[in-house]
KOLKOLMAR-572930 format. One line per 10 residues: number of its first residue (from 1); for each residue x, y, z of N, C-alpha, C. Coordinates in steps of 0.05 Angstrom, whole numbers. Layout:
# residues N
NUM) X:Y:Z:X:Y:Z:X:Y:Z | ...
This chain:
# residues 438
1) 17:-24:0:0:0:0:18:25:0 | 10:51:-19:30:69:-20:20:88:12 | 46:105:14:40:123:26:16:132:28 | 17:152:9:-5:178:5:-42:152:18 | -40:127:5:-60:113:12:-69:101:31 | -39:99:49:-50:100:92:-56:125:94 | -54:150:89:-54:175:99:-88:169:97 | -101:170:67:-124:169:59:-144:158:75 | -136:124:76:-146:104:106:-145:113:127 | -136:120:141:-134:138:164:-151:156:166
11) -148:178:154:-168:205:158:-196:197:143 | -201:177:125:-221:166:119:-248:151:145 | -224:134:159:-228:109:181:-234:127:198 | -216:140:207:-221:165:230:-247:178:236 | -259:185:211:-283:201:217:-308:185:216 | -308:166:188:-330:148:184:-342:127:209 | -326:124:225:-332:111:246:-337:126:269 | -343:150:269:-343:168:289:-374:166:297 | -386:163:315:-421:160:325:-432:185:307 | -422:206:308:-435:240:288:-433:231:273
21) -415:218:256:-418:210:229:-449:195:213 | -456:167:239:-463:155:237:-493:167:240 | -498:191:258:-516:201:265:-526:218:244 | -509:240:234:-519:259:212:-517:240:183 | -510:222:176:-518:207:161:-538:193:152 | -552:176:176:-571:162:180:-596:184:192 | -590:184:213:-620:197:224:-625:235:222 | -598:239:197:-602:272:208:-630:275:176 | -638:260:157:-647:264:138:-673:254:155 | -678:235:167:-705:232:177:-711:254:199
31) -687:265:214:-692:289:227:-710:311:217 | -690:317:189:-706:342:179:-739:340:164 | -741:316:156:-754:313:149:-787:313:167 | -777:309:186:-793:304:217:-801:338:226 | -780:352:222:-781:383:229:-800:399:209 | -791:389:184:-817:400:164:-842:391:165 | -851:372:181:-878:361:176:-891:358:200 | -875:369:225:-878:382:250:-892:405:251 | -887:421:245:-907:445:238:-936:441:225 | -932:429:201:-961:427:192:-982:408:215
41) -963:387:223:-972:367:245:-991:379:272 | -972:394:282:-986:417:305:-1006:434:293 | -1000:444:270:-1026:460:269:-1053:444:267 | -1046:419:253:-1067:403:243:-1081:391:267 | -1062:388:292:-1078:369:320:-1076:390:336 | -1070:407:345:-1071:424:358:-1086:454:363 | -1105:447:380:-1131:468:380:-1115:502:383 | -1115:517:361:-1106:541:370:-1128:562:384 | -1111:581:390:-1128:604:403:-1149:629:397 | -1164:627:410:-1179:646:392:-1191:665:403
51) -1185:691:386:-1190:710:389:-1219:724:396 | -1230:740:423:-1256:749:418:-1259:777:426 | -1270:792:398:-1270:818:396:-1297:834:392 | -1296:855:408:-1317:864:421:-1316:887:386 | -1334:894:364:-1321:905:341:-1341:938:339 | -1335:966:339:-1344:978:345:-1349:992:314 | -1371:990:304:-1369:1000:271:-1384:1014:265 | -1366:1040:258:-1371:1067:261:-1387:1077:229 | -1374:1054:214:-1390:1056:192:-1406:1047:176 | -1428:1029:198:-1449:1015:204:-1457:994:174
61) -1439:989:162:-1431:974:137:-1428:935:136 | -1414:940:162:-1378:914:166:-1402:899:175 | -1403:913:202:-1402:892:227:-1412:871:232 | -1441:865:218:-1467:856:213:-1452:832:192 | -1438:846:178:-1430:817:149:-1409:797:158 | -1388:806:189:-1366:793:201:-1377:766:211 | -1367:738:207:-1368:721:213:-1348:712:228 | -1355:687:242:-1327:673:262:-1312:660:245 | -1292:656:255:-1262:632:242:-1254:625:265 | -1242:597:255:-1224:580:283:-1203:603:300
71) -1204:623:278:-1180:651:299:-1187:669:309 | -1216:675:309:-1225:699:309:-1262:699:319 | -1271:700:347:-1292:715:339:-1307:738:342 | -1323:749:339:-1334:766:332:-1364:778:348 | -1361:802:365:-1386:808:382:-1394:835:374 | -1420:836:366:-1417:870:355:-1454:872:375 | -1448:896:381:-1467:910:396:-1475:934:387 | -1501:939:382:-1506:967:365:-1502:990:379 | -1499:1025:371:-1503:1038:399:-1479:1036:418 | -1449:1026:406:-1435:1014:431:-1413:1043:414
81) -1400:1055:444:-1380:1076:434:-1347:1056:442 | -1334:1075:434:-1297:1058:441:-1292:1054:474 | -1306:1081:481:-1296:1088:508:-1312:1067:519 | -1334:1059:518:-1342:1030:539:-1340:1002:527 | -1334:1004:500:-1320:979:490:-1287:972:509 | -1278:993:505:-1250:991:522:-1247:986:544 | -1275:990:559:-1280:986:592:-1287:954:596 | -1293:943:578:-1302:912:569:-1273:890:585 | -1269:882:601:-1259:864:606:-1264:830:601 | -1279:829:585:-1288:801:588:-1287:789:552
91) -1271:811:538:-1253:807:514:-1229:807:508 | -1220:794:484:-1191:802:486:-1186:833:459 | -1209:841:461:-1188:875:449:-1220:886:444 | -1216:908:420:-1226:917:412:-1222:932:376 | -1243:926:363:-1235:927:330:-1257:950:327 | -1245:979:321:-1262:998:314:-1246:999:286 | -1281:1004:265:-1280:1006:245:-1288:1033:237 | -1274:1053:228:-1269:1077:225:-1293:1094:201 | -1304:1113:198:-1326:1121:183:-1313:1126:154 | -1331:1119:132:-1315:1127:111:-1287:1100:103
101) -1295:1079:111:-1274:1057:109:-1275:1044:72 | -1305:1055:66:-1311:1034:48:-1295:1058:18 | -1303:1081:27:-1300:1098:2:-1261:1105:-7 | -1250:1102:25:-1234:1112:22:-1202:1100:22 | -1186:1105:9:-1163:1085:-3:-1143:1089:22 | -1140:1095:41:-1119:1093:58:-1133:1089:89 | -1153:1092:87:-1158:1091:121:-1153:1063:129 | -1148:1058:155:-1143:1030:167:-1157:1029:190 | -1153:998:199:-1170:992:222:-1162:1001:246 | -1171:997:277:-1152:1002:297:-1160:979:319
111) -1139:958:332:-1148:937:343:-1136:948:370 | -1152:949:389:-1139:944:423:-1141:922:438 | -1127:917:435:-1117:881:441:-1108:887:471 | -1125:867:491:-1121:867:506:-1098:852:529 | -1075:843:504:-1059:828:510:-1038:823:478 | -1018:804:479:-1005:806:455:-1023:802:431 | -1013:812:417:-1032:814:389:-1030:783:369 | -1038:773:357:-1036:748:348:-1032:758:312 | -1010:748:296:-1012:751:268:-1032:737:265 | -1041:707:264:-1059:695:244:-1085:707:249
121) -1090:721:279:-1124:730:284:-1115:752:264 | -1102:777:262:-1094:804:241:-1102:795:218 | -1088:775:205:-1082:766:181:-1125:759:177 | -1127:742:191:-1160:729:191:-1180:761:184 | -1172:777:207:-1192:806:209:-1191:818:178 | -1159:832:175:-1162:846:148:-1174:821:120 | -1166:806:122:-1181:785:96:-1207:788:99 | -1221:783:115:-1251:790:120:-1263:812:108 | -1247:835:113:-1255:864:117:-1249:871:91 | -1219:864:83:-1233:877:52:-1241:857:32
131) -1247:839:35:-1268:815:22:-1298:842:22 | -1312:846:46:-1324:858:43:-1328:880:32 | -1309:895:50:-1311:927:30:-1306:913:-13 | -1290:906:-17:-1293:899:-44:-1326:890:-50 | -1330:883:-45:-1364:871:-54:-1380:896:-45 | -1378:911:-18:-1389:942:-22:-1390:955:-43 | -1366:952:-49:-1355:974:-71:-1368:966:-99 | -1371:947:-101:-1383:928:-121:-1414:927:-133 | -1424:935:-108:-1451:936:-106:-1464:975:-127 | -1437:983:-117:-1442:1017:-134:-1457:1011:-161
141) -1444:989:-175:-1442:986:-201:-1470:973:-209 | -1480:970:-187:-1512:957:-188:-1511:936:-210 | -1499:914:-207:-1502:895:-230:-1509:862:-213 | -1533:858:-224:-1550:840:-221:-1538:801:-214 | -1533:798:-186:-1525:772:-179:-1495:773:-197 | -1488:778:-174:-1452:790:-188:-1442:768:-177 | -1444:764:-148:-1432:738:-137:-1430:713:-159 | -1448:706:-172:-1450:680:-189:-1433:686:-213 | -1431:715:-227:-1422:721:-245:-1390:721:-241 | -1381:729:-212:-1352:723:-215:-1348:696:-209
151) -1362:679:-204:-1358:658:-192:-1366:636:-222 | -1366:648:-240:-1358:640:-271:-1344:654:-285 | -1332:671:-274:-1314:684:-295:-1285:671:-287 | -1287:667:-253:-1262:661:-239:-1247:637:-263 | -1220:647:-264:-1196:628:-284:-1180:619:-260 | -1166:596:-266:-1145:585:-252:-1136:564:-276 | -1105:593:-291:-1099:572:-311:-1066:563:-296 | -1069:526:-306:-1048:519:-297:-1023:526:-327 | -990:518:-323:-970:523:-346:-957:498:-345 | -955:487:-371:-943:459:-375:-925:461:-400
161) -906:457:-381:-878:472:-395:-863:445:-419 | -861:444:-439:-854:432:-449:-827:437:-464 | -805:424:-466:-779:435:-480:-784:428:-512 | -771:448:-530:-780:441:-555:-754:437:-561 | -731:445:-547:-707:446:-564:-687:404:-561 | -706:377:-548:-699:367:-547:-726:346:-541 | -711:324:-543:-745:308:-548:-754:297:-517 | -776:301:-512:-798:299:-488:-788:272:-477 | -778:279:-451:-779:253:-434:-797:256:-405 | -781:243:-387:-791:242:-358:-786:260:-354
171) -755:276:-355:-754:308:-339:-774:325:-341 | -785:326:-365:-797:350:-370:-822:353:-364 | -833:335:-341:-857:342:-319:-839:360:-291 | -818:367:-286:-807:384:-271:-815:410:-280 | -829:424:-255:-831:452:-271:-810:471:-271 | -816:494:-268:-790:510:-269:-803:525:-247 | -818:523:-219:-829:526:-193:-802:490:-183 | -813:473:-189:-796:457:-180:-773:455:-176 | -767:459:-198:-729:456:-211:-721:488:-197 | -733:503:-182:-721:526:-164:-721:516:-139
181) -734:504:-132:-733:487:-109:-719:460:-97 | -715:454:-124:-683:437:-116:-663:440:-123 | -670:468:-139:-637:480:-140:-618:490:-118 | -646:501:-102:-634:524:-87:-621:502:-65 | -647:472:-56:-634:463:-35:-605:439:-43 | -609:438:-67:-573:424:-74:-549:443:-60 | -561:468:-75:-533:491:-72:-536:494:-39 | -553:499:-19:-550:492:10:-530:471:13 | -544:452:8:-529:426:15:-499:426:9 | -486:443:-12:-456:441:-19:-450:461:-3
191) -463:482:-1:-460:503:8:-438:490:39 | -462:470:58:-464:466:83:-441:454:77 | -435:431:64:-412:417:64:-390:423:65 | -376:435:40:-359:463:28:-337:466:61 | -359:487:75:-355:487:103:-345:476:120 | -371:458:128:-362:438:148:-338:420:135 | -331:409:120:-314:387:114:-289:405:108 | -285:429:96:-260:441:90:-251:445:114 | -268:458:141:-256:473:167:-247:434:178 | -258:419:170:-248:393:186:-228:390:178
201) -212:395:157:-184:383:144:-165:411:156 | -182:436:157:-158:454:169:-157:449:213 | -175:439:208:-171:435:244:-153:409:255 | -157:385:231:-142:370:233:-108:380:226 | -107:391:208:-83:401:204:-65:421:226 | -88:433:239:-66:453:269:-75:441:287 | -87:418:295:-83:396:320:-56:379:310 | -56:367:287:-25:353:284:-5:368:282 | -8:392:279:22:418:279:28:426:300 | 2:426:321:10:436:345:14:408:364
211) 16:385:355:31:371:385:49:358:369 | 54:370:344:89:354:335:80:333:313 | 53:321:313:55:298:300:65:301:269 | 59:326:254:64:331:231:94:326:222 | 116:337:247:134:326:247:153:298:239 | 141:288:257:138:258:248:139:245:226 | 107:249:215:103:249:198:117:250:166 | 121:273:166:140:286:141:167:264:140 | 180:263:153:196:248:156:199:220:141 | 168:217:140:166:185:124:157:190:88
221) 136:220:88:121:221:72:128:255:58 | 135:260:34:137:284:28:101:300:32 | 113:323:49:85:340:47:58:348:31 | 72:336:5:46:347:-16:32:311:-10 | 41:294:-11:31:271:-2:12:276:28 | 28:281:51:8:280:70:-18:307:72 | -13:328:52:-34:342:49:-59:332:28 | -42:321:17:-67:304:-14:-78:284:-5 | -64:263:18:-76:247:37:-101:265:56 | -96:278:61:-118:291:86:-143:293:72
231) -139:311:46:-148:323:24:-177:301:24 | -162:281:18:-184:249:-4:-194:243:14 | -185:251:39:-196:224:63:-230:231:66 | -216:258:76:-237:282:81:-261:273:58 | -255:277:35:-268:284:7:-282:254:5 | -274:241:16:-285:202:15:-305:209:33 | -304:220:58:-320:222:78:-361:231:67 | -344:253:53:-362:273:42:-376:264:18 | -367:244:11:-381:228:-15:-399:203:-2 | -382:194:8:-396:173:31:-421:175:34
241) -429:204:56:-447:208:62:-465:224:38 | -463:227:20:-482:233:2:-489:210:-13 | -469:187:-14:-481:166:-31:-505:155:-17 | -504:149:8:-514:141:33:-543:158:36 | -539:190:32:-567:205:30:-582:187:0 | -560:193:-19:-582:186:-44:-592:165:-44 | -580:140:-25:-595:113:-31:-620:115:-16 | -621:122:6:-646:131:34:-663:147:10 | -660:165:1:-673:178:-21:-683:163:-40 | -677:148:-59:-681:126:-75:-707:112:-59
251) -693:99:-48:-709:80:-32:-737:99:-30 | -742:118:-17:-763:133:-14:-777:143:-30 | -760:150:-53:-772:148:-85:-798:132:-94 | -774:101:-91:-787:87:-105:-807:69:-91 | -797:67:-66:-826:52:-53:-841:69:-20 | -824:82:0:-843:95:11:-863:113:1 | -855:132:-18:-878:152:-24:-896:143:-47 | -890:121:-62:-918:107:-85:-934:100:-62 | -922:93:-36:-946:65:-22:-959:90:-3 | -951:123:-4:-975:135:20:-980:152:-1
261) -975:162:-25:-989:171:-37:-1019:174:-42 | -1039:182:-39:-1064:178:-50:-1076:163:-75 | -1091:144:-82:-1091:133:-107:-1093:160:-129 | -1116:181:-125:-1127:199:-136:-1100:210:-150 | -1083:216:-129:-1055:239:-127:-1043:226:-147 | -1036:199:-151:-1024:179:-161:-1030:179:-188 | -1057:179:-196:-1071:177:-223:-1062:209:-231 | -1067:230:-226:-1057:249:-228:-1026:259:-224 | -1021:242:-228:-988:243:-235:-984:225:-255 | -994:212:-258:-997:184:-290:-1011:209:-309
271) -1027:224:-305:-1034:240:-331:-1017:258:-331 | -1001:277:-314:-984:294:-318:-960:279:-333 | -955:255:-329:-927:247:-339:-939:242:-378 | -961:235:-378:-973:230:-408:-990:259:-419 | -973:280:-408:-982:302:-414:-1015:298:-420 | -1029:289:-407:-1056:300:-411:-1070:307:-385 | -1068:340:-375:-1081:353:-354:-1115:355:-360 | -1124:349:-378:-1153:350:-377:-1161:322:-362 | -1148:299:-353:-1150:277:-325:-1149:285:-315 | -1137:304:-302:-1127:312:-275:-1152:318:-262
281) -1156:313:-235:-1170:317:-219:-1177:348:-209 | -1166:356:-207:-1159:388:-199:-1136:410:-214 | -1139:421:-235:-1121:446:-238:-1101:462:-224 | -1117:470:-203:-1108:481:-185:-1084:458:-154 | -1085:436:-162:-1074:423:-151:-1043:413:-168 | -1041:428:-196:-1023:427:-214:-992:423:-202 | -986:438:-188:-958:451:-177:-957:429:-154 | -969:419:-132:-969:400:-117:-963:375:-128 | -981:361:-152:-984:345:-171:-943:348:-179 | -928:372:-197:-906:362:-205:-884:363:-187
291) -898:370:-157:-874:359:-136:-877:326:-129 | -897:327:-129:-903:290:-121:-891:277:-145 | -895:283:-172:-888:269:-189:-855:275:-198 | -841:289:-188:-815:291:-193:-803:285:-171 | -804:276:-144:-805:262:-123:-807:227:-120 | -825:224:-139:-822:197:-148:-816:188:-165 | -791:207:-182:-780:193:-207:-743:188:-193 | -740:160:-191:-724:146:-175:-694:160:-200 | -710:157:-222:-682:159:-235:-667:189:-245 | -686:208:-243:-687:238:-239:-666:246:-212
301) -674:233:-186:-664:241:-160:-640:228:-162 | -633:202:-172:-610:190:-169:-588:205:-188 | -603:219:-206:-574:233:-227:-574:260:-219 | -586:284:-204:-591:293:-192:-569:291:-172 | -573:262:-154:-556:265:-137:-518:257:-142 | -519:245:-163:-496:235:-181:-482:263:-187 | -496:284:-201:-487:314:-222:-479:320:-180 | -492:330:-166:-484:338:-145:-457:335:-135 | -454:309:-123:-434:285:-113:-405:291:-135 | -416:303:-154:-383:305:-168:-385:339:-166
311) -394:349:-172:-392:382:-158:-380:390:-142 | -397:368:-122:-379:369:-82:-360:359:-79 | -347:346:-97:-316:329:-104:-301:357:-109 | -297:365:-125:-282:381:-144:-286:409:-127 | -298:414:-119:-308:441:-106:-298:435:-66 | -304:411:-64:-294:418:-41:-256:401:-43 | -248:387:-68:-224:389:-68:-208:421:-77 | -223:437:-85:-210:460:-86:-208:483:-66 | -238:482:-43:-235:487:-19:-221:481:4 | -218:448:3:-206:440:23:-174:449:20
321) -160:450:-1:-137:456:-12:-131:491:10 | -149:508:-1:-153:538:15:-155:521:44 | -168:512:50:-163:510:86:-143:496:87 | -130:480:82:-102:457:88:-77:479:84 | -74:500:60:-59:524:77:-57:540:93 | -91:550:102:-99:560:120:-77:550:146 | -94:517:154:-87:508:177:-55:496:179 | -42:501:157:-13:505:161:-2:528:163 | -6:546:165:8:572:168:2:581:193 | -18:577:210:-18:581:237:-17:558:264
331) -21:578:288:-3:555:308:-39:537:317 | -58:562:317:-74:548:338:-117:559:325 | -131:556:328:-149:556:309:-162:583:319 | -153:607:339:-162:628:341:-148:652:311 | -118:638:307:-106:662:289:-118:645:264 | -130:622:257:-140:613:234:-166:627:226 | -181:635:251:-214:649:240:-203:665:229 | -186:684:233:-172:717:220:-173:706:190 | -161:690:197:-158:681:158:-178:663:144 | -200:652:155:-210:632:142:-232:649:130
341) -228:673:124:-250:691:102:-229:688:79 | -219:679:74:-205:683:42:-219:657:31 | -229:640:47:-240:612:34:-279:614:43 | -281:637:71:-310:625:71:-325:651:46 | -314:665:39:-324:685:24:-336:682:4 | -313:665:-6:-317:659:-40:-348:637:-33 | -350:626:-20:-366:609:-11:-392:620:-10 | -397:642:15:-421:657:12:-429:662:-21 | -411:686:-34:-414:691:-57:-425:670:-70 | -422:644:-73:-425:626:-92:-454:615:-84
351) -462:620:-54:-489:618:-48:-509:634:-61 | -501:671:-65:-518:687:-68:-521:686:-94 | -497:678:-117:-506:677:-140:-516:651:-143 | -518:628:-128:-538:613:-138:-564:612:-131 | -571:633:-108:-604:644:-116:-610:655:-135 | -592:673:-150:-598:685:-172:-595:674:-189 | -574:648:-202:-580:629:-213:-608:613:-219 | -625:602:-191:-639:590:-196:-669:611:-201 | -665:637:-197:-686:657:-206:-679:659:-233 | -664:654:-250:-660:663:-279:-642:647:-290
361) -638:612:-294:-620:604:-305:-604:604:-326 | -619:615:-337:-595:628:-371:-589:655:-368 | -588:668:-345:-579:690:-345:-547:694:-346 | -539:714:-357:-501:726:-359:-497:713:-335 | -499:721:-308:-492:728:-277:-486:692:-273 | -515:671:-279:-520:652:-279:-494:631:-299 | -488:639:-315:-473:629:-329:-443:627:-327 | -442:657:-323:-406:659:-314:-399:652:-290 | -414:654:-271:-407:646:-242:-413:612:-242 | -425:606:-256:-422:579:-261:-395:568:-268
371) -385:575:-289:-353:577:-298:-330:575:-275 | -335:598:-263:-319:610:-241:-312:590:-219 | -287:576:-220:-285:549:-207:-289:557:-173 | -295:576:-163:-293:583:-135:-325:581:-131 | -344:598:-155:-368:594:-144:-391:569:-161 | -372:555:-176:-384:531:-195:-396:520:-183 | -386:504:-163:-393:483:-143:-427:492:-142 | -442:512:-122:-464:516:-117:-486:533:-141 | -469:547:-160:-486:559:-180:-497:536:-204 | -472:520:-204:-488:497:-223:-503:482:-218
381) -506:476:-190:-524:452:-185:-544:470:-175 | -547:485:-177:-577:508:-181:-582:507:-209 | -569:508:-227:-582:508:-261:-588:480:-267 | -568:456:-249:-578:435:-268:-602:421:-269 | -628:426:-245:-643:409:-242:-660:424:-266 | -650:452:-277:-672:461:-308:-661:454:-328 | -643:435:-333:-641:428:-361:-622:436:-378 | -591:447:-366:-589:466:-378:-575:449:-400 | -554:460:-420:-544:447:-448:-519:437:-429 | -517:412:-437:-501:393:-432:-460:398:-432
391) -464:424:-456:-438:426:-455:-437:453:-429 | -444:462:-422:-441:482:-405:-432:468:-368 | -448:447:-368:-437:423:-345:-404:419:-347 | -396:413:-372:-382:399:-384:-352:419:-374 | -366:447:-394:-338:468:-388:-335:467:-352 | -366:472:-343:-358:484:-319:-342:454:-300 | -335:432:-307:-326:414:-293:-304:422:-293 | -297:415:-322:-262:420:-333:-251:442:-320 | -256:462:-318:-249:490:-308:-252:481:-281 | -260:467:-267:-262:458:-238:-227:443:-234
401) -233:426:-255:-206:409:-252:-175:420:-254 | -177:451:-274:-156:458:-271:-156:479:-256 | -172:486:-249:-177:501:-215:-171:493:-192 | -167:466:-185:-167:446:-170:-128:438:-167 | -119:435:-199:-97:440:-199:-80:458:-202 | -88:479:-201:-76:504:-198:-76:510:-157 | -103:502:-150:-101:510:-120:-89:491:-113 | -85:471:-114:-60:446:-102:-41:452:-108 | -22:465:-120:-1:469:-124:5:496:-114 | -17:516:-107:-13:547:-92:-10:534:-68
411) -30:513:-67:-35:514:-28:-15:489:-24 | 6:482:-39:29:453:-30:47:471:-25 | 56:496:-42:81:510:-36:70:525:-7 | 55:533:-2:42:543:26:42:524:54 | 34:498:44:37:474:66:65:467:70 | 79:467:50:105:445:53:128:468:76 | 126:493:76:138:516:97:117:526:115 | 88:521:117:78:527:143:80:507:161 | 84:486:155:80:460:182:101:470:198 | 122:476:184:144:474:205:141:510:218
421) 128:520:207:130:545:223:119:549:246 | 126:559:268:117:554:296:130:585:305 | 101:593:329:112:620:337:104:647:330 | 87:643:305:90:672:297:71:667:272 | 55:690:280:22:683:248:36:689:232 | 42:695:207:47:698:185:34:722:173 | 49:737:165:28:753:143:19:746:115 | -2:755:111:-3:748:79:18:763:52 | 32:772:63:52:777:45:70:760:46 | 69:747:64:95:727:77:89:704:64
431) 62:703:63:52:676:56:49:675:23 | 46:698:11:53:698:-19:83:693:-25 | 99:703:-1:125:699:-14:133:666:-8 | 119:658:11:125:632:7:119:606:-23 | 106:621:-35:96:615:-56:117:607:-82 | 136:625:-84:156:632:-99:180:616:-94 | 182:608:-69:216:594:-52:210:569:-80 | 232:555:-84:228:527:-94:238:512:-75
């Protein structure tokens, strides 16, 4: 076995068997998944609170048309002024509705809440109120059973996006609502990684500098070896656990979510994939319909997670490279934060343009930062789940690779004279000139 390939085993073995490992691997995806469906869960079993308001309406219009909701209800008394509404203890506020509400474009309500104010009761009140006033207003126009008339005019058109510039497969039930939504959470996901796994190779690197072991070390193995060792171990780790997400994924693809699906939901995803929305059960259930159905295309998520998994290769071998000089040039991991903005920056940046990526994927901004081997990693895997032209993947890899070897060879002349440096941070002038020594 060569050198550089115990180094690899080692920092590979080291972490993969670590319980965290084993934990954010396995149970951190059923975690999150638990946290998103937590919320809807509580609202759905859990009796909320409700609001009761004494409503004082000054412009004798509202009050009479206000109905209750699970958030909100509603006590109106005729003849009733603010000043003894406010004296009312046996509510929680008071909702005066101001004279002139219906005609006029800026007046607002005024609630005295007799305790913290609640958004969803607010949110409940104004929906009500100008539901109404609109139908006031409506009534000017004196036109005969208007209710029924909008209630046939009402449209709800769905968009079924089809690519013309290549021939119709499975992808192209992804919408472009979809394909933003797993753009954005790929580029998170590298985003998170990027991070966490680069700062692990620079912390491992000034724990072995600072009790000597690097010393040692070197001795057996030239430096660019035990840095390219750290490098893969790390980078194995990080693949590991994404192969490991995509199979859990897969698996859930292809047989947890067919078997709780709804039959209905199900048939309506069989007509979306045979392009015929006049089956569909509901229109307006369109956008729901091509999350379920791009969710259960096993072989969509698996290349998906494949285009990813080499992104986060190449992107975090070019990052980890920036922290493995980092954590050789200093003694201890307080003078390393000072410096670990020359690697988390580029990082942020490569987040923000891949929101704007996945808001406009053929855009200039979208394209060149794609290129840009610092912010490739997260801008591309925001364009790829829309389809983009095949050679544009292609450049932005290559340009990864010699990005990759260009920063291994900046950050080996940087490692091979910081290990031994002890005593004293370095400046970054110091550290460019170390660049140049042969």
């Amino acid at each position: 076995m060569s050198r550089i390939s115990i180094i690899i085993e080692r920092e590979y073995l080291e972490r993969v068997k670590k319980k965290s490992f084993i934990f954010t691997t396995i149970l951190m995806p059923v975690l999150m998944l638990a946290l998103m469906a937590m919320p809807a869960l509580i609202i759905a079993n859990v009796d909320s609170s409700v609001t009761t308001l004494l409503v004082v309406d000054n412009n004798g219009l509202i009050a009479d048309k206000l109905t209750d909701t699970p958030e909100v209800k509603f006590l109106t008394r005729e003849s009733l002024t603010v000043d003894s509404a406010l004296a009312r203890t046996d509510v929680d506020g008071v909702l005066v509705i101001p004279h002139g509400i219906i005609d006029s474009r800026r007046s607002s309500l005024q609630l005295f809440s007799n305790g913290p104010s609640s958004y969803t009761a607010e949110n409940a009140i104004s929906t009500q109120i100008d539901k109404i006033i609109e139908n006031e207003r409506l009534k000017h126009y004196n036109i005969a059973d208007l209710d029924s008339i909008l209630a046939e005019v009402k449209s709800s058109v769905a968009i079924s996006a089809v690519r013309n510039d290549r021939e119709s497969g499975e992808d192209e039930i992804i919408s472009s609502g979809v394909s933003y939504g797993i753009g954005i959470g790929m580029s998170f996901v590298l985003y998170m990684f990027l991070l966490i796994y680069g700062q692990m190779v620079m912390t491992s690197i000034i724990e072995e500098k600072g009790n000597r072991v690097l010393e040692v070390v070197v001795s057996s193995v030239k430096p660019m070896q035990l840095m390219m060792g750290k490098i893969i171990g790390v980078a194995l780790v990080a693949v590991t656990q994404m192969v490991l997400w995509g199979i859990l994924l897969g698996i859930m693809s292809a047989w947890v979510l067919p078997a709780i699906i709804p039959a209905e939901s199900m048939a309506d995803i069989t007509a979306l994939r045979a392009g015929n929305l006049d089956a569909m059960s509901s229109a307006e259930s369109i956008d729901m319909v091509n999350v379920l159905a791009s969710l259960t295309q096993v072989g969509n998520i698996l290349g998906l997670i494949g285009m990813m998994t080499l992104f986060l290769v190449l992107g975090f071998l070019i990052y980890s490279s920036i922290f493995a000089a980092i954590g050789s040039a200093v003694d201890n991991i307080q003078d390393a934060s000072q410096m670990t903005s020359f690697a988390v920056f580029p990082i942020i940046f490569g987040l923000i343009f891949a929101l704007i990526a996945a808001a406009d994927p053929m855009g200039h901004i979208a394209f060149w930062a794609s290129l840009f081997p610092l912010t490739a990693p997260m801008v591309m895997v925001a364009r790829i789940p829309f389809g983009i032209p095949a050679w544009e993947i292609w450049l932005s890899l290559a340009l990864l690779v010699t990005g990759f070897i260009a920063m291994v060879w900046t950050a080996g002349k940087i490692y091979r004279i910081g290990i031994f440096m002890y005593g004293k941070k370095p400046s970054v002038k110091e550290i460019l000139r170390w660049i140049s020594y042969k």
